[in-house]
N, C-alpha and C positions, 0 to 999 in steps of 0.2 A: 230225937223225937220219933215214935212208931210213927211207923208210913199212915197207918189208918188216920192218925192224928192231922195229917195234912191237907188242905181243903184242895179240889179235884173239881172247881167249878168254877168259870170266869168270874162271877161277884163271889164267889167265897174266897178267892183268890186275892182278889180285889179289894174285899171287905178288910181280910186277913192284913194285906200291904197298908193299910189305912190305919190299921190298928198300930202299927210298930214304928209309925211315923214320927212319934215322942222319941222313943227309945233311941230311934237312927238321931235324931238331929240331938239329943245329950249323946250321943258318940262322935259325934262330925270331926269336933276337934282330936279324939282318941282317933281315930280313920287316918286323918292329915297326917297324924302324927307317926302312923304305924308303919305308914306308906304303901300297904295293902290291907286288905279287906281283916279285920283279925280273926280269931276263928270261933266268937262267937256271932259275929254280925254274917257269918258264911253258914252259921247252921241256922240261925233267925231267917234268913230268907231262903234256905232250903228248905224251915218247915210251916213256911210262908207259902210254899205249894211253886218258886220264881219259875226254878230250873227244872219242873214238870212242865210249865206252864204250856208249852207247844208242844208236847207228847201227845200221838196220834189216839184218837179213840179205840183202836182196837188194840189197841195198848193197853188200855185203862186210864189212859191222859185224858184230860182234859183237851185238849185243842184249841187253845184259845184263836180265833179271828185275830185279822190284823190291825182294827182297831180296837180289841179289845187288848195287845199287848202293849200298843201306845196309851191305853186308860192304867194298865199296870204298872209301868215305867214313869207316867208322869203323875201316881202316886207314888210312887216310891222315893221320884226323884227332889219331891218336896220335904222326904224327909232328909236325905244327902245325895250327893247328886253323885260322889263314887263307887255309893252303895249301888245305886241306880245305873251305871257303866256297868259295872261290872256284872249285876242282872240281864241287863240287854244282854249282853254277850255271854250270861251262863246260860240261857234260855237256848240259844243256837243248837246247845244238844236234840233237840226234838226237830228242827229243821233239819239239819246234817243227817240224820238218821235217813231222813224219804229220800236219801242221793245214794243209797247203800242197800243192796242184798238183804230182803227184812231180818232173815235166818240170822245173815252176818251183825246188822244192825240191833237184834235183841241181845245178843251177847258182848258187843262193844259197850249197849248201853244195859244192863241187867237191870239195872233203877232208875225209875223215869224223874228220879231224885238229882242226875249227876250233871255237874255242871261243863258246858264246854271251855275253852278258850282259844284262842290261837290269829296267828296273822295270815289269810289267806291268798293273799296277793302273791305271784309267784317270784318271791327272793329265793328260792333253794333252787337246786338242780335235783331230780331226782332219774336217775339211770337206771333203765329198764333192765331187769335178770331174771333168770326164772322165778317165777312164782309172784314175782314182785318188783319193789327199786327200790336202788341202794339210794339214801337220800343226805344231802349233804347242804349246810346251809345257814344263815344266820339272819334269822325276822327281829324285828322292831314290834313293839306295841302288846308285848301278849298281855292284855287286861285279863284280870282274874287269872292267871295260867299260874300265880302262885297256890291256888286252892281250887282249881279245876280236877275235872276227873279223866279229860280227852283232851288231848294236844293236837288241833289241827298245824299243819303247816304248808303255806302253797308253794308249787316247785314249776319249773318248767320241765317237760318229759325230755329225756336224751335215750338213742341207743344207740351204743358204736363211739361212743363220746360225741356224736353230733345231735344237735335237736332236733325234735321230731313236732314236723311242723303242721300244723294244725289247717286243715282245707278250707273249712267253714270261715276260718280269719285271717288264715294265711301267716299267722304268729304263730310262735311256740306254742307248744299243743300246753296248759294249763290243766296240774292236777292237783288237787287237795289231798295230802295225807295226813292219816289221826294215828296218833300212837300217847300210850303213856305219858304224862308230864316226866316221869323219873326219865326215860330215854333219852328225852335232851339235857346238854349243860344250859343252867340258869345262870345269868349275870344280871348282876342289880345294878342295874341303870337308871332308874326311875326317880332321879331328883328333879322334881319338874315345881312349878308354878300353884296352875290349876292340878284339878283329878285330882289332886295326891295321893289320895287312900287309893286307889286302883289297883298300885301292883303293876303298873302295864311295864312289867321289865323285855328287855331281850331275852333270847336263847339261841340254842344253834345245837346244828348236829354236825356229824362227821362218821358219813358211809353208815347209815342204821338200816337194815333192811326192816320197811315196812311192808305185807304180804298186799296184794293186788288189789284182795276184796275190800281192803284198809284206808281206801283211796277213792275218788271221786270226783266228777266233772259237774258243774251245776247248770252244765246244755244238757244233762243226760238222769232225770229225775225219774225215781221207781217208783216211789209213793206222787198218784195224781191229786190233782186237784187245787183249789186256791191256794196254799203253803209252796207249792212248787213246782206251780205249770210257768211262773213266770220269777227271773232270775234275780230280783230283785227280795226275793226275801227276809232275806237277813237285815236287809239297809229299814225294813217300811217302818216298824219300831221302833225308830232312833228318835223319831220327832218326840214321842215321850220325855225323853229328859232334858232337852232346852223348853219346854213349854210348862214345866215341872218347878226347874227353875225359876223361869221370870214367874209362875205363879208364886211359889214360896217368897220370894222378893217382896213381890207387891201387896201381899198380906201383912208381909211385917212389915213394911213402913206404913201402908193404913195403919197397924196397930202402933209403931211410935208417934203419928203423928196424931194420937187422941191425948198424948202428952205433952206437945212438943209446941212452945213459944218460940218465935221466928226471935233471935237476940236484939236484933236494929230497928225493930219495926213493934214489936212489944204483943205482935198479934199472932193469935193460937194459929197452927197451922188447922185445925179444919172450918178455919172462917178465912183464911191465905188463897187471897183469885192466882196464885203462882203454885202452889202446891196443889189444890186443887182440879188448875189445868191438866197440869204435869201428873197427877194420875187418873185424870178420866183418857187424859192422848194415850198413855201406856195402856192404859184399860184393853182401849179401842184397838189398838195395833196388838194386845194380846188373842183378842176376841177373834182379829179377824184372819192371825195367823193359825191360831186352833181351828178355827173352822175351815180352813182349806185344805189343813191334813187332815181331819177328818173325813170331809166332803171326798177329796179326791182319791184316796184311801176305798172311801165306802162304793162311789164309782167302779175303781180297781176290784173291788170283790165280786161286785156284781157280774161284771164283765168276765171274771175267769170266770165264777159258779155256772154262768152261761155259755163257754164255749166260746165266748161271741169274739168277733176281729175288733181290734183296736187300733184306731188311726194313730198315727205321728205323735199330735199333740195329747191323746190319752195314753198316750207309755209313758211321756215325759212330767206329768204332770205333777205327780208325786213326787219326784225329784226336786221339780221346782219347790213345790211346798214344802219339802223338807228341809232345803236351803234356806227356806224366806223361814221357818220354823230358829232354825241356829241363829240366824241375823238377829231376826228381831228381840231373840232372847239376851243376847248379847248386848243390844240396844236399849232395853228393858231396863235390864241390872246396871250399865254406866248411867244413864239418867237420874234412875233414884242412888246411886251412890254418888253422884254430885249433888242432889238433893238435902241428901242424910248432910252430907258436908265432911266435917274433920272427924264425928263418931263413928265415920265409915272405917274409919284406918285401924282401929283397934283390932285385933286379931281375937283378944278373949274377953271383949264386951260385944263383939256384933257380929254375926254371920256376911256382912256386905263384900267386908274383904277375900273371903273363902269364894263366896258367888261371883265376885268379878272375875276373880283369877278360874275360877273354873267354866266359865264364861268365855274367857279367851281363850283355852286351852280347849275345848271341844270346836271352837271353832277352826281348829288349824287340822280337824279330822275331813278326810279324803271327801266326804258327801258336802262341806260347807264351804268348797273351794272357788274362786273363782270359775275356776274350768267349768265347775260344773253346767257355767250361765254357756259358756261355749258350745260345750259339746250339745245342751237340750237347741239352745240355738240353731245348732247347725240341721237340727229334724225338725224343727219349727219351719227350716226356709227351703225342707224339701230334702234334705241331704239322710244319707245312709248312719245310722249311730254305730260311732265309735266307741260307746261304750259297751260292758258287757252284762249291766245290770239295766237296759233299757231299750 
């Protein structure tokens, strides 16, 4: 698709993701099936504007705000929800970029079209040599990194063969490097449950020198501003696709239950005080989980655009809401597939089975952890955060 063709504007973004919402969910099951994203539903939301979509303005990006990329994601994610994984995580390209040398960063990224992927948590080792480090290593989860265009990977720094420990934390000093997908080995590991269509395989390297400039700390941001004056970037977007979910859910059993006689009882279900209840509660606990990531979200922008200090409980906030965002979507989708009943289990009459299982499986990602209640916890009752994204 010409670049010109690609819309370059939060609602035209948006509009555009809305429109292809058919097309993804008669793919879903072709997605499951493929085990990554195939390579027409990778150019559909690349000329859907996804993996621009956080490209800086003086780029020519658009820039989307951070809740306008949770409005993009949790379209998207109503049409399939690995479609939508794997956009969250193509979109990263235009974050990654303000942690980089712009000089360097327009030439890593030449097209504000290219998708990122990668696991950034430090599983590799990467050892310091001239120019750069030699990096060696093997991550879990790369979503999308079968049809990305930049491979991040995070390492702990070493020189001398020992680690180089970092003063600010007192841990390994933590670096991101981006290189080629072709530089690492690929292993297809991705037989999972939920996500299926993802792709989120492993990879691994052994001794690849990636150059210096190639590399990046997310305490140490070139491009200011709301995108990344604060370390949480990457994470604020996610609440999109569990919220994407239990919405697509809850649509479609409204819409079976304008069909749908209760077997034992001989009564329609939208005259049923038990189906009825059962989704005005999910309604409600939809409602009020959307509105906290947004609220606190919209808070969070304000507050960088400002400058201003933010206490304990406003670093943490967002994090909570994005937990209680995965819970409750989780919750969402087991209710009404106990509801639905036995036509929940068919795999190629009903989307329920795909949403549960992708339901559990986003919940076992790092942001929907128990810890999570810990660590916000621990800055709730005064304590220093251990985390590195709050």
């Amino acid at each position: 698709m010409p670049t010109a063709a690609i819309p370059n504007t939060a609602e035209a973004i948006i509009t555009r993701a809305r429109d292809i919402g058919p097309t993804l969910r008669e793919s879903s099951a072709r997605i499951e099936e493929n085990r990554r994203l195939p390579e027409d539903i990778v150019e559909l939301l690349r000329g859907t504007g996804v993996f621009r979509a956080v490209m800086p303005r003086e780029w020519g990006g658009p820039e989307l705000n951070s809740m306008d990329q949770v409005r993009l994601l949790e379209t998207i994610a109503q049409g399939d929800v690995s479609a939508a994984w794997c956009a969250m995580i193509g979109m990263d390209s235009g974050i990654y970029s303000g942690f980089l040398d712009q000089d360097v960063a327009r030439k890593l990224y030449p097209s504000p079209d290219m998708a990122q992927s990668g696991w950034i948590y430090p599983q590799g080792r990467a050892e310091r040599v001239s120019g750069g480090y030699r990096v060696s290593g093997h991550w879990r989860f790369g979503s999308g990194s079968t049809h990305c265009d930049v491979l991040a990977a995070g390492c702990t720094v070493y020189e001398g063969g020992r680690p180089v420990i970092d003063e600010t934390t007192g841990k390994g000093l933590w670096r991101v490097v981006l290189a080629h997908p072709d530089q690492y080995e690929h292993i297809d590991s991705w037989h999972t449950t939920g996500l299926a269509g993802s792709g989120s395989i492993d990879y691994r390297a052994d001794d690849l020198f990636v150059p210096a400039e190639h590399s990046f700390s997310f305490a140490e941001p070139v491009r200011r501003g709301p995108l990344h004056d604060a370390p949480d970037a990457i994470l604020r977007k996610m609440s999109g696709i569990p919220l994407g979910l239990a919405r697509a859910a809850l649509d479609h059993v409204r819409e079976v239950a304008e069909h749908r006689v209760d077997r034992e009882t001989g009564l329609a279900w939208p005259q049923d005080h038990r189906v009825q209840q059962t989704i005005a509660e999910l309604e409600m606990e939809l409602l009020a989980a959307r509105s906290a990531v947004y609220t606190t979200l919209e808070r969070q922008w304000e507050a960088l655009e400002n400058h201003a200090e933010r206490s304990g409980d406003e670093r943490v906030e967002t994090a909570l809401a994005r937990l209680h965002a995965f819970r409750t979507a989780r919750r969402v989708v087991h209710r009404l597939f106990d509801l639905v009943g036995g036509a929940s289990v068919y795999r190629l009459k009903s989307p329920m089975d795909r949403w549960l299982r992708d339901a559990n499986t986003m919940c076992q990602h790092a942001v929907a952890q128990e810890s999570i209640l810990q660590l916000t916890g621990n800055v709730l009752l005064g304590g220093k955060s251990a985390s590195p994204f709050f």
